[in-house]
N, C-alpha and C positions, 0 to 999 in steps of 0.2 A: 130581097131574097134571090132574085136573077142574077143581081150580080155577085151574091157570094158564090152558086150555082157555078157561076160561069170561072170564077179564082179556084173554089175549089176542089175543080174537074180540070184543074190545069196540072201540067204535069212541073211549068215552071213558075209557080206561085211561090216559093224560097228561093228564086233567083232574081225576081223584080226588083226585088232591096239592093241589092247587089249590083244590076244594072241602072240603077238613079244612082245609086254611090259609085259608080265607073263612070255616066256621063260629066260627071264634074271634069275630068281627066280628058275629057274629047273623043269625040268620033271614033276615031281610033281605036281605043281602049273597048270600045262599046262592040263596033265592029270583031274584035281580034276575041273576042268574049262569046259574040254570037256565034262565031265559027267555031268553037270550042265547044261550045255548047250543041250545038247542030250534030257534030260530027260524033260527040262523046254521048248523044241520042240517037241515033242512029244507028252507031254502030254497037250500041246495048240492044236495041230491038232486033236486030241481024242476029246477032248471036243467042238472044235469048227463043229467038224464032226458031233458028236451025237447031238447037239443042234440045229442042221442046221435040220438034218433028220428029229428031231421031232418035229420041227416046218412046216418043209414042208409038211409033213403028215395031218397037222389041216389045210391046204390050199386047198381047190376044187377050180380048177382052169378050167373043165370041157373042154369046146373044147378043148383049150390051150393041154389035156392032150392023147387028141384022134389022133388030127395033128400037133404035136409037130414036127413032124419028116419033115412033109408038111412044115410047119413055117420054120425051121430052114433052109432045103433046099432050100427054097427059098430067104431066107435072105443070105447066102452065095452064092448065084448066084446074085442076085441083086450087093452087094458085088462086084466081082465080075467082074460083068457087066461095076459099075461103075470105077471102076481103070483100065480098060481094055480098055475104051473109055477117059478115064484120061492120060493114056499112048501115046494114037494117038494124042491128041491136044498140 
């Protein structure tokens, strides 16, 4: 179970195939593949970062922003609550 957990909470668990079928081809090919890979992650997390940011920035969300903290705590104890009482029946 851990280790499906761990394949699949990867972000490159469709790319492992990929890379045993590139090692046959050498170092090389494996190498010029990680860098592609690296940089074409990367620069997806950047962008989808900054675009996220400045979009939530055009968003007045007012309470929501004041008890945020309110909200969330209490949605995590409800949460919670409810699996806890889930658990007993």
């Amino acid at each position: 179970m851990a280790l499906l957990l761990v394949l699949g909470s990867s972000p490159m668990v469709e790319g492992i195939p990929a890379f045993f079928a590139a090692s046959r081809y050498g170092i090389g090919l494996v190498l010029i593949m990680s860098v592609a890979f690296a940089l074409s992650t990367i620069a997806a997390y950047v962008i989808l970062s900054v675009s996220s940011a400045s979009g939530l920035q055009r968003i007045n969300l007012g309470p929501v922003e004041r008890y945020g903290e309110v909200i969330s705590g209490g949605f995590i104890a409800t949460i919670g609550l409810v699996f806890g009482v889930w658990s007993l029946l």
